[in-house]
Structures are given as C-alpha cells and as structure tokens.
Biopython code that builds the backbone (N, CA, C, O; Angstrom):
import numpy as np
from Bio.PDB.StructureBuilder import StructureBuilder

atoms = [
    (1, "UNK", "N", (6.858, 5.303, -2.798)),
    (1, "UNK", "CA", (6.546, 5.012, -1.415)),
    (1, "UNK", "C", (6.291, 3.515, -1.257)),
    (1, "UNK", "O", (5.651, 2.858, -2.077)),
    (2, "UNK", "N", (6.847, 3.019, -0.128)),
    (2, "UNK", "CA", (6.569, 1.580, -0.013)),
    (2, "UNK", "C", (5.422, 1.290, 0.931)),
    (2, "UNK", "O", (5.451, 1.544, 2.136)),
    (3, "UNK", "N", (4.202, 0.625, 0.149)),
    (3, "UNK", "CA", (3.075, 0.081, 1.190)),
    (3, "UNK", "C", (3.072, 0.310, 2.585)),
    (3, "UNK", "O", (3.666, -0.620, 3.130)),
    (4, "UNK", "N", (2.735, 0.995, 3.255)),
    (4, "UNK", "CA", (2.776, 0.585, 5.006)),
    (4, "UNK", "C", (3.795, 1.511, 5.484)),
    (4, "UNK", "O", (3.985, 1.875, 6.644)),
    (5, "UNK", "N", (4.353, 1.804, 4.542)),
    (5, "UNK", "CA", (6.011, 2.658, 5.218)),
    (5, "UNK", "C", (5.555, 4.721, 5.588)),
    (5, "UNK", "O", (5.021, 5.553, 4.855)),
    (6, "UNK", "N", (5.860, 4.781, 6.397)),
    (6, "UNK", "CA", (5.002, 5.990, 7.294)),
    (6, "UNK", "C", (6.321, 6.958, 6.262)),
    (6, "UNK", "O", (7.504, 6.671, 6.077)),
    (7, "UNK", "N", (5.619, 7.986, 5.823)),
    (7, "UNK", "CA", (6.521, 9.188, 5.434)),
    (7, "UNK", "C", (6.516, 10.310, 5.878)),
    (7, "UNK", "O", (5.477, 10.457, 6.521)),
    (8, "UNK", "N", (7.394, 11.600, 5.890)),
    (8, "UNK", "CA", (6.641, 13.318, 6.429)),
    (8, "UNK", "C", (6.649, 13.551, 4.926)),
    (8, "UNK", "O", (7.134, 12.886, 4.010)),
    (9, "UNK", "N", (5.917, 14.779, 4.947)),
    (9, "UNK", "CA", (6.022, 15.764, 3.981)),
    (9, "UNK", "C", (7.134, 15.988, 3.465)),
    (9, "UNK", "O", (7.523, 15.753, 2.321)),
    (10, "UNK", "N", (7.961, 16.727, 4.843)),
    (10, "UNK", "CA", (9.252, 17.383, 4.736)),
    (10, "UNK", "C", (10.147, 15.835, 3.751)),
    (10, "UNK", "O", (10.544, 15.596, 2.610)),
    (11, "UNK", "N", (10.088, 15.258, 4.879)),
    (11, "UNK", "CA", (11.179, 13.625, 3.808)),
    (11, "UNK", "C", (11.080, 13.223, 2.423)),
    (11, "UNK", "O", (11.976, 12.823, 1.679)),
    (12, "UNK", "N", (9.200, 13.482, 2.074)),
    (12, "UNK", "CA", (9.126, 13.464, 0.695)),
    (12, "UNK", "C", (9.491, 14.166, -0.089)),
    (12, "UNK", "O", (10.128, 13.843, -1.091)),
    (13, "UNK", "N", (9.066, 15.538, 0.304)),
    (13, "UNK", "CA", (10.048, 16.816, -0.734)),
    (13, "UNK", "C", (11.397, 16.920, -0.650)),
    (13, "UNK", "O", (11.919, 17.632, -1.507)),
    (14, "UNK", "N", (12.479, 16.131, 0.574)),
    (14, "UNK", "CA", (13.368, 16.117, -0.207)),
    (14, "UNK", "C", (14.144, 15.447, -1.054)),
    (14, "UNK", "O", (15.102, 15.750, -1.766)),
    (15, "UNK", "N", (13.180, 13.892, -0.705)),
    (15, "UNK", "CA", (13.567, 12.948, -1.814)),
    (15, "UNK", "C", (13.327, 13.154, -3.212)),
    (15, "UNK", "O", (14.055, 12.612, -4.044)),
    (16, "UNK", "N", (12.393, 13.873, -3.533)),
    (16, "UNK", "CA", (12.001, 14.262, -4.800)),
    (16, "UNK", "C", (12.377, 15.730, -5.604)),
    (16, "UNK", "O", (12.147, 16.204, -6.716)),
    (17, "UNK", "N", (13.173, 16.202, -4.229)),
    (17, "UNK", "CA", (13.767, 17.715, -4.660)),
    (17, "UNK", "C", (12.734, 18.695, -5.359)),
    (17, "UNK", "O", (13.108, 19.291, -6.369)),
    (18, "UNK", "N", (11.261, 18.921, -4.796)),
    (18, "UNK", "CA", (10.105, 19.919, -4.848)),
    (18, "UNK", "C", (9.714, 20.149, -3.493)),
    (18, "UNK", "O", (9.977, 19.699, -2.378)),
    (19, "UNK", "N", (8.872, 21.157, -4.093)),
    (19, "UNK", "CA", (8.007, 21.687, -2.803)),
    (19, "UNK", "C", (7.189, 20.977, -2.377)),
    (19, "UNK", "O", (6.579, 20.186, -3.097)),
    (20, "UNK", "N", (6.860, 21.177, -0.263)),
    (20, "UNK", "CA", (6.177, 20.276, 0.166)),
    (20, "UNK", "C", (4.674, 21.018, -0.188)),
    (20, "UNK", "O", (3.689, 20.304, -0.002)),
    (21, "UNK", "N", (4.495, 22.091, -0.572)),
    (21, "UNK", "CA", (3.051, 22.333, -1.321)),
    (21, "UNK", "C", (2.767, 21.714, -2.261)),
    (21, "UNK", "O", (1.688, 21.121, -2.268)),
    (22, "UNK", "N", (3.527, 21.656, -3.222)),
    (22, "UNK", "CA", (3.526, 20.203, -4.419)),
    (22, "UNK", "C", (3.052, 18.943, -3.470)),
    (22, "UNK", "O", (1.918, 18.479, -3.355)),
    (23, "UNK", "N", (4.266, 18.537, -2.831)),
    (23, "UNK", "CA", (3.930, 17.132, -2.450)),
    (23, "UNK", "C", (2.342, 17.184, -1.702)),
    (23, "UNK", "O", (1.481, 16.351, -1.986)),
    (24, "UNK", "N", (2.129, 18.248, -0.755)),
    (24, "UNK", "CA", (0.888, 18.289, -0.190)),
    (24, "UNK", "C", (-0.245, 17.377, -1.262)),
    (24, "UNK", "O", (-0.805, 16.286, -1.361)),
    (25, "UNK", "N", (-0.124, 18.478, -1.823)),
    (25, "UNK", "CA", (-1.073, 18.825, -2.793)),
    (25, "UNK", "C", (-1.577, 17.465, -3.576)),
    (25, "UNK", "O", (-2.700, 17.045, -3.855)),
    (26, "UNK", "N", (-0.281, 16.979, -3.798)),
    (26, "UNK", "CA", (-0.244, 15.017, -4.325)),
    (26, "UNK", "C", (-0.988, 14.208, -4.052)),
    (26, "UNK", "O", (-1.759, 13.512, -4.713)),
    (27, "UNK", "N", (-0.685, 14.320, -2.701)),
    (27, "UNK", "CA", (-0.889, 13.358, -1.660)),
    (27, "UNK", "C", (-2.245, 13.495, -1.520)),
    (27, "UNK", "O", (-2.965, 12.630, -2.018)),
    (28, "UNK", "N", (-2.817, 14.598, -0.822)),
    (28, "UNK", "CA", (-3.810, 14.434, -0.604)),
    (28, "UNK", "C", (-5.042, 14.590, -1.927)),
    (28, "UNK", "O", (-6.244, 14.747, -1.711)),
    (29, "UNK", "N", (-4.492, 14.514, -3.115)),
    (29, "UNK", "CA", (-5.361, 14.162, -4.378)),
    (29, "UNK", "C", (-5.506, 12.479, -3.943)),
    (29, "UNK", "O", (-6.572, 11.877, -3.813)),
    (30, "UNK", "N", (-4.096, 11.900, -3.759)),
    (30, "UNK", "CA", (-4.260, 10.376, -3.368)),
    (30, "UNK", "C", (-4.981, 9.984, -2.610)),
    (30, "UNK", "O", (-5.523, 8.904, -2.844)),
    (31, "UNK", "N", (-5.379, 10.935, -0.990)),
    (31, "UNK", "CA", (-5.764, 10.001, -0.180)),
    (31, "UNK", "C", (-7.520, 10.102, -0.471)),
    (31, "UNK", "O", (-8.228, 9.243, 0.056)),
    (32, "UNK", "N", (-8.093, 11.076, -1.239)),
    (32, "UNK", "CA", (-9.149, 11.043, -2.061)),
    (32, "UNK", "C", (-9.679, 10.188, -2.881)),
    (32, "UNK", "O", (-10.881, 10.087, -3.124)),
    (33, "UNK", "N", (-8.280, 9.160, -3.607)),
    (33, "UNK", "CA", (-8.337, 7.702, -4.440)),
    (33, "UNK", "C", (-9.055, 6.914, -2.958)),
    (33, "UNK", "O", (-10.197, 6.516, -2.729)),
    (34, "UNK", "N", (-8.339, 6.918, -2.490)),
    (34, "UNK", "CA", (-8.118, 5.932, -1.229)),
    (34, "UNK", "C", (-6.825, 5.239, -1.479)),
    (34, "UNK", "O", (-6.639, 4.203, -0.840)),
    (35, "UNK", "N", (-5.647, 5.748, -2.527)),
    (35, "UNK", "CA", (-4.121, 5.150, -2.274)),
    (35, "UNK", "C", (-3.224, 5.580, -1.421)),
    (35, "UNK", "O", (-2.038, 5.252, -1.382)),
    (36, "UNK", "N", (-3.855, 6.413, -0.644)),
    (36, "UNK", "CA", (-2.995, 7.006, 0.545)),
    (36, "UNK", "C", (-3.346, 7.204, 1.488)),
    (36, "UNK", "O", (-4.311, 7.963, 1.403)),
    (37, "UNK", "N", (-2.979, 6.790, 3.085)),
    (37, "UNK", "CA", (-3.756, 7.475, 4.039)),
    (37, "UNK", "C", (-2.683, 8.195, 4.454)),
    (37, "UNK", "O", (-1.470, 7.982, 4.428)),
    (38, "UNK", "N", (-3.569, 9.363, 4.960)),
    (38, "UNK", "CA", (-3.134, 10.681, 6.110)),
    (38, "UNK", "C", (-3.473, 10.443, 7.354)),
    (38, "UNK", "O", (-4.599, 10.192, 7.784)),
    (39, "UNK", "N", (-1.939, 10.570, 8.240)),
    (39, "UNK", "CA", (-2.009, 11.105, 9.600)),
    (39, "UNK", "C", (-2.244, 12.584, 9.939)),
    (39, "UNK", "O", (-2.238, 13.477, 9.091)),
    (40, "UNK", "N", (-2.446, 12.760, 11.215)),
    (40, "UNK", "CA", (-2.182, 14.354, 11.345)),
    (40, "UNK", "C", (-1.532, 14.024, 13.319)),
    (40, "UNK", "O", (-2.288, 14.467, 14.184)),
    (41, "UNK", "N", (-0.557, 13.481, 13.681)),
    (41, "UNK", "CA", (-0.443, 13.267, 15.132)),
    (41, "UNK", "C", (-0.422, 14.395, 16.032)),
    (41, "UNK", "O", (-0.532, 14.352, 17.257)),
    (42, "UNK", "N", (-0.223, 15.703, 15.085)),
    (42, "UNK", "CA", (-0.217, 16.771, 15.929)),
    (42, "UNK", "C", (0.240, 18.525, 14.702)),
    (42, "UNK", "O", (0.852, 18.482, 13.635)),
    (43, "UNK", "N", (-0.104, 19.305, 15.120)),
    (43, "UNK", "CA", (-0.431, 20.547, 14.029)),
    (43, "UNK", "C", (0.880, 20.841, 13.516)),
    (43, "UNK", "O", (1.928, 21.060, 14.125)),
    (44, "UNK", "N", (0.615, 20.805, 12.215)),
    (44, "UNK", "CA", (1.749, 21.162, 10.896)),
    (44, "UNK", "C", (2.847, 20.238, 10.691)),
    (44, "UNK", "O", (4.002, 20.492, 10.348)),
    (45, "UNK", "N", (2.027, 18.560, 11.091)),
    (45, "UNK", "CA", (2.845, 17.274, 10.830)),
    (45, "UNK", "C", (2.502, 16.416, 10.392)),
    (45, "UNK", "O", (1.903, 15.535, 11.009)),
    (46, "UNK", "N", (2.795, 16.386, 9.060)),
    (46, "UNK", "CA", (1.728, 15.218, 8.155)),
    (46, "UNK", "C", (2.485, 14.064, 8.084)),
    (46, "UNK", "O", (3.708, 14.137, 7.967)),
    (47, "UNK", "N", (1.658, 12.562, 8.166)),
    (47, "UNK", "CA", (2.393, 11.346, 7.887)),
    (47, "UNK", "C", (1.591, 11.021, 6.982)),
    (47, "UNK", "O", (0.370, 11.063, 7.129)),
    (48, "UNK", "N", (2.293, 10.584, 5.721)),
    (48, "UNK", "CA", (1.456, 9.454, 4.718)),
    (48, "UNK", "C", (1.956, 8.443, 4.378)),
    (48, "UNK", "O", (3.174, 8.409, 4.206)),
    (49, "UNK", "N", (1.041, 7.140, 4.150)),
    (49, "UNK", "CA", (1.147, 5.850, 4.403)),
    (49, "UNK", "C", (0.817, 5.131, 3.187)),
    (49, "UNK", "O", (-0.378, 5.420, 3.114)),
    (50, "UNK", "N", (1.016, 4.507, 2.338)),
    (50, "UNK", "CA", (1.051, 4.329, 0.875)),
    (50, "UNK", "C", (-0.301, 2.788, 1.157)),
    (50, "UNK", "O", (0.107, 2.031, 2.037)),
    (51, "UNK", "N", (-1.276, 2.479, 0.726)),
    (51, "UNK", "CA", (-1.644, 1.362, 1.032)),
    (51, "UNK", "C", (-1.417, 0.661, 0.003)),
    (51, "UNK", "O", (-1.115, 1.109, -1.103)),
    (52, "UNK", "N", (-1.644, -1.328, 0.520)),
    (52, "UNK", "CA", (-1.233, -1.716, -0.341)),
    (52, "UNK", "C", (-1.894, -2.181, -1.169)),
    (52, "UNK", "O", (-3.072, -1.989, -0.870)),
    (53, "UNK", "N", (-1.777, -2.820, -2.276)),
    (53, "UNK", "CA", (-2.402, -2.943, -3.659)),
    (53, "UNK", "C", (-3.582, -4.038, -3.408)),
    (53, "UNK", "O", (-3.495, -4.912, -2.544)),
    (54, "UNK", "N", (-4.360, -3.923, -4.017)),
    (54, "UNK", "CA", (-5.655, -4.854, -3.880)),
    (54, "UNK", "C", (-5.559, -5.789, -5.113)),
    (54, "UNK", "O", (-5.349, -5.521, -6.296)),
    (55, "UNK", "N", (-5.775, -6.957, -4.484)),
    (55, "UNK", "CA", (-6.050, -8.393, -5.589)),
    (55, "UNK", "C", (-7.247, -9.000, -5.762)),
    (55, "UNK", "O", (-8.074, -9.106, -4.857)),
    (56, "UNK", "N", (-7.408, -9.437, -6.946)),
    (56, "UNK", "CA", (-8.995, -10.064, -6.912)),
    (56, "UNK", "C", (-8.791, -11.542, -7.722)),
    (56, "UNK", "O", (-8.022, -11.651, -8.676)),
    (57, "UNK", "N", (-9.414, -12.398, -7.312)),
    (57, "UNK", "CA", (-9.060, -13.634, -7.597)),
    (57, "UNK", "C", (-9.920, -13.907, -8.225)),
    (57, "UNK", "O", (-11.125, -13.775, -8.009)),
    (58, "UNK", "N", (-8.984, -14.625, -9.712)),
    (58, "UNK", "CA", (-10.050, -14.999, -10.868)),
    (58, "UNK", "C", (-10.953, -16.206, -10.604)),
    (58, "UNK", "O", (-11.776, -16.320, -11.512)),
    (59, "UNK", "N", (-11.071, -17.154, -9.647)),
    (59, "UNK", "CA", (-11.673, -17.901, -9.547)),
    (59, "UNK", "C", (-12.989, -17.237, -8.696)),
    (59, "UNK", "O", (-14.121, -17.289, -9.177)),
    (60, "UNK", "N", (-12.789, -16.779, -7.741)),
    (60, "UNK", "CA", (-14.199, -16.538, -7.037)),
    (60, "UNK", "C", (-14.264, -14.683, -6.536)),
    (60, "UNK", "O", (-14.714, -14.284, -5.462)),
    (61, "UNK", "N", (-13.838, -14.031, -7.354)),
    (61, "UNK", "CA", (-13.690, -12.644, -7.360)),
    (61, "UNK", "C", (-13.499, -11.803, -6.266)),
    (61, "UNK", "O", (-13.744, -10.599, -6.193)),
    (62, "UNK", "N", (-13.036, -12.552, -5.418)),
    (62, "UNK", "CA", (-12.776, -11.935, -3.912)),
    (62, "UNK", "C", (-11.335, -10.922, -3.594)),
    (62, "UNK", "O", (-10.156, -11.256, -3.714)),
    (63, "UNK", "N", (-11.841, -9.736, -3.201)),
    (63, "UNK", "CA", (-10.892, -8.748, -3.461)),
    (63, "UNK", "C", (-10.193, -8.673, -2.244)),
    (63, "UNK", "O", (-10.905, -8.717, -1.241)),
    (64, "UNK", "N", (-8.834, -8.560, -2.055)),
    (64, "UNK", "CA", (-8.079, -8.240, -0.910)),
    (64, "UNK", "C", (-6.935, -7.840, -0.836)),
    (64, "UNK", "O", (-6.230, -8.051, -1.823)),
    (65, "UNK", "N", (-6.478, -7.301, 0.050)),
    (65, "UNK", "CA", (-5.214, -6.301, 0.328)),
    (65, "UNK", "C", (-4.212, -7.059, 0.267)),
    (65, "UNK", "O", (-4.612, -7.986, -0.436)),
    (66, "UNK", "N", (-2.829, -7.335, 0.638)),
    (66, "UNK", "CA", (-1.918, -8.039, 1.635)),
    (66, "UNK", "C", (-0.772, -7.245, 2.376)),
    (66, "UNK", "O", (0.240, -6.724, 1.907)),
    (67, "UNK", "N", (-1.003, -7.277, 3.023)),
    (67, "UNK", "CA", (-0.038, -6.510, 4.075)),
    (67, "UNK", "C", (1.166, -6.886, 4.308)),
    (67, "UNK", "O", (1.216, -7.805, 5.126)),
    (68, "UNK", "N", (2.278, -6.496, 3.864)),
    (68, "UNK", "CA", (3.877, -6.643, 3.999)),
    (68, "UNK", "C", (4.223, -6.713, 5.283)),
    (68, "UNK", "O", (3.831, -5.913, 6.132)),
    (69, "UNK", "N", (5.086, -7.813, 5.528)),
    (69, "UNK", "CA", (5.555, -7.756, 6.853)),
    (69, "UNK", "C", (6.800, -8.210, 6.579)),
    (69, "UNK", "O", (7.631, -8.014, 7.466)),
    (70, "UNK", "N", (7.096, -8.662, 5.774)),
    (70, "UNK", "CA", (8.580, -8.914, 5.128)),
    (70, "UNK", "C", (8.136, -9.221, 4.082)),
    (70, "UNK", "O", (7.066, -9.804, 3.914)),
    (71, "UNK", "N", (9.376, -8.647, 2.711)),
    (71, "UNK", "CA", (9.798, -9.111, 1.896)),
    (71, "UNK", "C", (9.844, -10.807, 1.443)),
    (71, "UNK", "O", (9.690, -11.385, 0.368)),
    (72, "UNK", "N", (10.016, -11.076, 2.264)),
    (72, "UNK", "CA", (10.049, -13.105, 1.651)),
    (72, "UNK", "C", (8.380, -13.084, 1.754)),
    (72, "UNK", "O", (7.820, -13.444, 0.719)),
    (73, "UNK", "N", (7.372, -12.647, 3.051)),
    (73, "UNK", "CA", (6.404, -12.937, 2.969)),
    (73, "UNK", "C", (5.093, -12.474, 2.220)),
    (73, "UNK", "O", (3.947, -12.914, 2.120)),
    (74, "UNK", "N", (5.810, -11.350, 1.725)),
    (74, "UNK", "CA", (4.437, -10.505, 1.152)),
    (74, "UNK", "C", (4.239, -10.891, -0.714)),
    (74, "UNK", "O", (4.059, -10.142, -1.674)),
    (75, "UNK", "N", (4.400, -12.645, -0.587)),
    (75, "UNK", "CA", (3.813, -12.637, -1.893)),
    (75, "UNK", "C", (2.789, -13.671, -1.844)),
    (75, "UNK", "O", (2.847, -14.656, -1.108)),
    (76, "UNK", "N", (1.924, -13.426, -2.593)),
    (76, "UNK", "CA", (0.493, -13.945, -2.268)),
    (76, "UNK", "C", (0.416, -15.005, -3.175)),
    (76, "UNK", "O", (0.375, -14.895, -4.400)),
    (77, "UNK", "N", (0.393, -16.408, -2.288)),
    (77, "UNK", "CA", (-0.092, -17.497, -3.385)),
    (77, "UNK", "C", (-1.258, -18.204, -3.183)),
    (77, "UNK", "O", (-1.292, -19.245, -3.838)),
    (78, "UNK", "N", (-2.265, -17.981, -2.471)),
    (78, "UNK", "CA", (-3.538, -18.386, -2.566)),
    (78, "UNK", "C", (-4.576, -17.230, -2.348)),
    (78, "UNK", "O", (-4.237, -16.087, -2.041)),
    (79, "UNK", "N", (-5.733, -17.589, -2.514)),
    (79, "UNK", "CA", (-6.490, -17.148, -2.836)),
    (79, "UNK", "C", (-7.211, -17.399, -0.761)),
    (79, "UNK", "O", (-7.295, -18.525, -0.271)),
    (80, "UNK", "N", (-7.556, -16.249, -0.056)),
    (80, "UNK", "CA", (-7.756, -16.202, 1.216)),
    (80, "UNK", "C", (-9.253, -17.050, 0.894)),
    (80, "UNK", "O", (-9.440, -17.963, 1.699)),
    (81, "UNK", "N", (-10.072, -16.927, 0.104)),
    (81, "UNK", "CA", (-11.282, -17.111, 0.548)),
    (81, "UNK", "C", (-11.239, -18.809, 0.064)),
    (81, "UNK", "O", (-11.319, -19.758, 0.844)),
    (82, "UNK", "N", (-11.060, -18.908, -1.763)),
    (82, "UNK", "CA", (-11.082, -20.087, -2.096)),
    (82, "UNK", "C", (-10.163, -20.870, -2.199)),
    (82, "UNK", "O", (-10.370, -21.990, -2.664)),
    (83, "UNK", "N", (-8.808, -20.438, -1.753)),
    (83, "UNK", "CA", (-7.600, -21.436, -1.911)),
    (83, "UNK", "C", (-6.954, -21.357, -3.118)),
    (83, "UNK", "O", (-5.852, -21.904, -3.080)),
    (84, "UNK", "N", (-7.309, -20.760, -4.417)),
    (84, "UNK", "CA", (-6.915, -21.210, -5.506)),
    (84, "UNK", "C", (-5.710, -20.475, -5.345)),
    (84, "UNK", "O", (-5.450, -19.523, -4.610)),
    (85, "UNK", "N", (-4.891, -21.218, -6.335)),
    (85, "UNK", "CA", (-3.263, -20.453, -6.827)),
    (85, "UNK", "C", (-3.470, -19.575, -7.364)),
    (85, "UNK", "O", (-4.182, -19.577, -8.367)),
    (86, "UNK", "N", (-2.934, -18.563, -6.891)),
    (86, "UNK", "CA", (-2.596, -17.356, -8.222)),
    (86, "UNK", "C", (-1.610, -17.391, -9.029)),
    (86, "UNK", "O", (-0.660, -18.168, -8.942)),
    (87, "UNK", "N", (-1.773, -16.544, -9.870)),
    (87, "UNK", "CA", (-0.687, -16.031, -10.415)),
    (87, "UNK", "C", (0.357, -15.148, -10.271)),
    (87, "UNK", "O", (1.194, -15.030, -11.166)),
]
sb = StructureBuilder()
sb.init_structure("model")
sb.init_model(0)
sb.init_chain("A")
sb.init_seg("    ")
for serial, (resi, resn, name, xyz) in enumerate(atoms, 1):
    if name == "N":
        sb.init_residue(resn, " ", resi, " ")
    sb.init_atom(name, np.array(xyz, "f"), 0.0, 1.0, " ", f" {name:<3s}", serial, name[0])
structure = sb.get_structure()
C-alpha cells in the first residue's frame, strides 16, 4: 500500500488474490499499530489508508511524518525542527 493512497477491502483482496476476511482481519491488526487508518463512509465499506513512515532526527530527536504529495517531493532533507541534513 502506498502512504496516503485510499484502498477498499474488496481492491485489496483482489490484488492479493485472498479473502477480504483475511484482508479485514490484517488491516485492522494494523490500524491497532497505528500503521493504518480506517474509514467507514457508510455500512459494509471499508477504506484503508497506509500512513506514512515516521523519522527521527539524529541531531535533536524530533520525530515526524512526511506526507507525499509527489514523488520528486516526498524526500526529506532537513530536519523540520533543527535544519540538520539527513541522511
């Protein structure tokens, strides 16, 4: 699943060729991590939303998300709080 990218049930089980009780079942072990959130927009229609990965910066340990909005942009070279370069 790609960060941010809205999925159904139904779309996941058939990309993966299993049951959407399987996939259910996945998913919402995930959104228990907190690596997944669940929609519900309306009864017996699930959307899940992959979040994205959290970074913590070795200079001043500040943890944060980054949110994809394109491909060229979603790579992180400073550090939001202290500026430093990452890696």
């Amino acid at each position: 699943m790609d960060p941010l990218e809205p999925y159904t049930t139904d779309e996941l089980a058939r990309r993966l060729e299993t049951s959407k009780g399987l996939i259910w079942s996945f998913l919402n072990k995930l959104v228990g991590e907190d690596k997944v959130r669940k929609k519900e927009p309306e009864p017996n229609r699930t959307i899940w939303i992959r979040e994205p990965p959290v970074y913590e910066c070795e200079n001043c340990g500040f943890e944060f998300q980054v949110k994809f909005l394109h491909p060229i942009l979603s790579s992180v070279r400073l550090c939001p709080r202290c500026g430093k370069q990452l890696d």
